[in-house]
VOZA-675861 format. One record per residue (C-alpha): residue in three letters; x, y, z. Coordinates in steps of 0.25 Angstrom, whole numbers, padded with zeros to 4 digits, always signed. Layout:
REM VOZA-675861
AlaXYZ/...
END
This chain:
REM VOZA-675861
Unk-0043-0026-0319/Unk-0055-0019-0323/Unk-0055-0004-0321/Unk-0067+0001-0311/Unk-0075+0009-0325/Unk-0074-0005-0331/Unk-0078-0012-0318/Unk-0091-0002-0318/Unk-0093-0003-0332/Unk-0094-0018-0331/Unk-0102-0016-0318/Unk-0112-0006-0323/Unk-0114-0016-0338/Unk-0118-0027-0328/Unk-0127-0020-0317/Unk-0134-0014-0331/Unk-0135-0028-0335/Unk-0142-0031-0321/Unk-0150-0020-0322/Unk-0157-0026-0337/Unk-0158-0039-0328/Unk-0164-0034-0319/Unk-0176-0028-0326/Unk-0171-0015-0330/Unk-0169-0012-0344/Unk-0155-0008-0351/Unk-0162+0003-0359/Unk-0169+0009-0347/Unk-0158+0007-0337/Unk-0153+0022-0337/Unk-0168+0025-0335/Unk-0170+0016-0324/Unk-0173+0023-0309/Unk-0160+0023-0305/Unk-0166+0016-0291/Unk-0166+0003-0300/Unk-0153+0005-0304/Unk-0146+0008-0292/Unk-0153-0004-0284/Unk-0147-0014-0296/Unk-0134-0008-0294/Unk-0134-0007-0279/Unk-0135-0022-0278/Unk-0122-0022-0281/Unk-0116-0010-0272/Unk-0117+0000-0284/Unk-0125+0013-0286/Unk-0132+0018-0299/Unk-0135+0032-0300/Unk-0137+0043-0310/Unk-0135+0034-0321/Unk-0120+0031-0314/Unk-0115+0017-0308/Unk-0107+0019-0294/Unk-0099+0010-0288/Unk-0101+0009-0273/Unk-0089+0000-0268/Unk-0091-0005-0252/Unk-0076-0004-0250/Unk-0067+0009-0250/Unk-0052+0008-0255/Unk-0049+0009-0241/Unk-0059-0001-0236/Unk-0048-0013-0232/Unk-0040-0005-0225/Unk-0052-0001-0216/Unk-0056-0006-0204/Unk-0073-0011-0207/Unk-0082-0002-0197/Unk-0089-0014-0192/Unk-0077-0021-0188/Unk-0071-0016-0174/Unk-0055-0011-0178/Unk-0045-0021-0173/Unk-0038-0016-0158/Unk-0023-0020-0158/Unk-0022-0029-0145/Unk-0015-0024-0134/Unk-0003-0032-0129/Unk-0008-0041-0118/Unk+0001-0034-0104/Unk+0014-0041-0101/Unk+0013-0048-0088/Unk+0026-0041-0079/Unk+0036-0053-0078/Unk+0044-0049-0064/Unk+0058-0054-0065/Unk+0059-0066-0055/Unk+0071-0062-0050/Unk+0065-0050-0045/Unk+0057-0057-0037/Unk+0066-0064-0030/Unk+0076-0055-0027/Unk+0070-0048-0015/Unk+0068-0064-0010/Unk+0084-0066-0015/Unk+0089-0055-0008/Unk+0083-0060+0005/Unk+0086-0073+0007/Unk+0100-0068+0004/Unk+0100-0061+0016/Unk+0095-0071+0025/Unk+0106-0079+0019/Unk+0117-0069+0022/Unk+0109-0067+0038/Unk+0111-0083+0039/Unk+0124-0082+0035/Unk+0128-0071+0044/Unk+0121-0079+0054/Unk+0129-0092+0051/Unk+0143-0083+0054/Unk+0138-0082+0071/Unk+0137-0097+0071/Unk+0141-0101+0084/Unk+0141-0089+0091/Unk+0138-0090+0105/Unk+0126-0087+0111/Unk+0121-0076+0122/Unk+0110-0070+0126/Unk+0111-0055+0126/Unk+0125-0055+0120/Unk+0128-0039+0115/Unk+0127-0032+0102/Unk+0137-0029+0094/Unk+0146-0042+0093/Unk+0145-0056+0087/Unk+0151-0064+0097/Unk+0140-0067+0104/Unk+0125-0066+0101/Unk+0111-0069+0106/Unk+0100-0073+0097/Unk+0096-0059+0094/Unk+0109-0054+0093/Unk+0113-0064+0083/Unk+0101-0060+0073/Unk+0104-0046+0074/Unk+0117-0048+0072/Unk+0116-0056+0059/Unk+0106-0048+0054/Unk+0114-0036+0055/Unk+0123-0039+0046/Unk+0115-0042+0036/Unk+0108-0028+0037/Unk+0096-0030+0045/Unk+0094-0025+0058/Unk+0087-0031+0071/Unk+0085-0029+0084/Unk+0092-0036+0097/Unk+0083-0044+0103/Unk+0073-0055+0097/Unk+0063-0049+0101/Unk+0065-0036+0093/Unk+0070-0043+0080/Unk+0056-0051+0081/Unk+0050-0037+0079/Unk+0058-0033+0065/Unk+0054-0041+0051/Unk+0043-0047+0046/Unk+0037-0059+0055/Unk+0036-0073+0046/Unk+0030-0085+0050/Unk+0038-0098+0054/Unk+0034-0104+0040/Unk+0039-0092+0033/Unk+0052-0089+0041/Unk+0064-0088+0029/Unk+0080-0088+0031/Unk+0083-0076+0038/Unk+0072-0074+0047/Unk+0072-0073+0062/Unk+0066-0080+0070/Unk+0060-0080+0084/Unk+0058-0088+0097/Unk+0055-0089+0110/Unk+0064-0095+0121/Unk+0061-0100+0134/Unk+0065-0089+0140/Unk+0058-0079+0132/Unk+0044-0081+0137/Unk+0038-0085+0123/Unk+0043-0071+0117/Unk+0054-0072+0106/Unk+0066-0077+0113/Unk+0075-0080+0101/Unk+0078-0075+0086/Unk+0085-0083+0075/Unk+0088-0083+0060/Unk+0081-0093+0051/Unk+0090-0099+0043/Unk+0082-0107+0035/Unk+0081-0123+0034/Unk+0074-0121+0047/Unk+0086-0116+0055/Unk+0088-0102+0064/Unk+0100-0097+0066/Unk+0102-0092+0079/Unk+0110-0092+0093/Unk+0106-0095+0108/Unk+0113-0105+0116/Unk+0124-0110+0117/Unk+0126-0114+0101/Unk+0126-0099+0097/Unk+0123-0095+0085/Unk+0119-0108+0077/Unk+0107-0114+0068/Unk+0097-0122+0073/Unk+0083-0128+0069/Unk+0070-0123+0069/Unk+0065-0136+0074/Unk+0073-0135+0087/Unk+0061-0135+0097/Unk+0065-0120+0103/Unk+0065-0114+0089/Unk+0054-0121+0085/Unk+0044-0121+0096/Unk+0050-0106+0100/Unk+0048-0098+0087/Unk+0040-0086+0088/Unk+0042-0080+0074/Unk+0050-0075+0063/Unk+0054-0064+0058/Unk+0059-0058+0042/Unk+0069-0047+0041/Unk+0076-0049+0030/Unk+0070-0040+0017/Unk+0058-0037+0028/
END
């Protein structure tokens, strides 16, 4: 490889060639205005002056490693925000935990079957129940507390409508006797059934089709996980 005084050696015997070429004498070069020299050697990105050839390289050492001014420096893109992914299973636990207890109200319910019926029986046994009495007493030992009559448990939970109405829920009704007020309270039971007592039967299931139930229903009412 050539050394860099060789390379301008070399460099310098051809420019002087180009200077003979082009019109300026070899024997006058030195004499020459130095304005005709240096716009010769300029043409190819040198300088000429004071009798001395310097190089004028359009690159540093460093020049690659730098970033060009008239290109914008490259931003490192940011990572793109991770969309939260909730855990299904904490969705529907709250869901879980609540139809587990209506499961467990049914069931407690389920234990009275056949229990006979009367109206106004007294608190504080299980021997014999009215339809208020029955729902108090089954929700009672599952935790939640209601009042005594039908009319006051109508007033506790979160009112749902007929198309809503879930296992668990009570349900209310009037009677022929109750002057189109709410006569009657049951538990829904799901698979269109109430759990309930009056009558005769006691405590039993029946459907929600049975003319009374259907054409008496007033509304419904959500106390479990209210």
């Amino acid at each position: 490889m050539l050394t860099r005084k060789k390379i301008k050696k070399v460099a310098f015997a051809s420019l002087t060639s180009l200077a003979v070429i082009a019109g300026i004498p070899l024997s006058m070069s030195h004499a020459a205005p130095q304005d005709d020299l240096q716009r010769i050697f300029s043409k190819v990105g040198w300088k000429y002056s004071e009798g001395k050839l310097v190089t004028q390289p359009n690159y540093s050492e460093d020049s690659a490693n730098e970033t060009p001014s008239n290109v914008a420096p490259s931003i490192p893109e940011k990572n793109p925000p991770q969309n939260k992914i909730e855990n299904p299973s904490d969705l529907d636990n709250s869901s879980e935990q609540s139809n587990a207890l209506a499961d467990r109200v049914i069931k407690t319910g389920e234990k009275y079957l056949g229990v006979p019926y009367r109206l106004g029986a007294p608190s504080g046994q299980t021997k014999l129940f009215d339809c208020s009495l029955f729902t108090q007493q089954v929700f009672k030992e599952n935790k939640i507390s209601l009042p005594r009559s039908s009319r006051q448990q109508a007033t506790v939970g979160k009112t749902v409508s007929r198309s809503e109405i879930k296992k668990g829920d009570l349900l209310f009704f009037k009677t022929s006797s109750s002057n189109g007020k709410i006569g009657h309270v049951g538990i829904y039971a799901g698979n269109n059934k109430v759990l309930h007592t009056w009558g005769s039967g006691g405590v039993r299931y029946d459907s929600m089709d049975t003319r009374w139930l259907k054409e008496g229903f007033i509304t419904a009412k959500r106390v479990i996980n209210n």
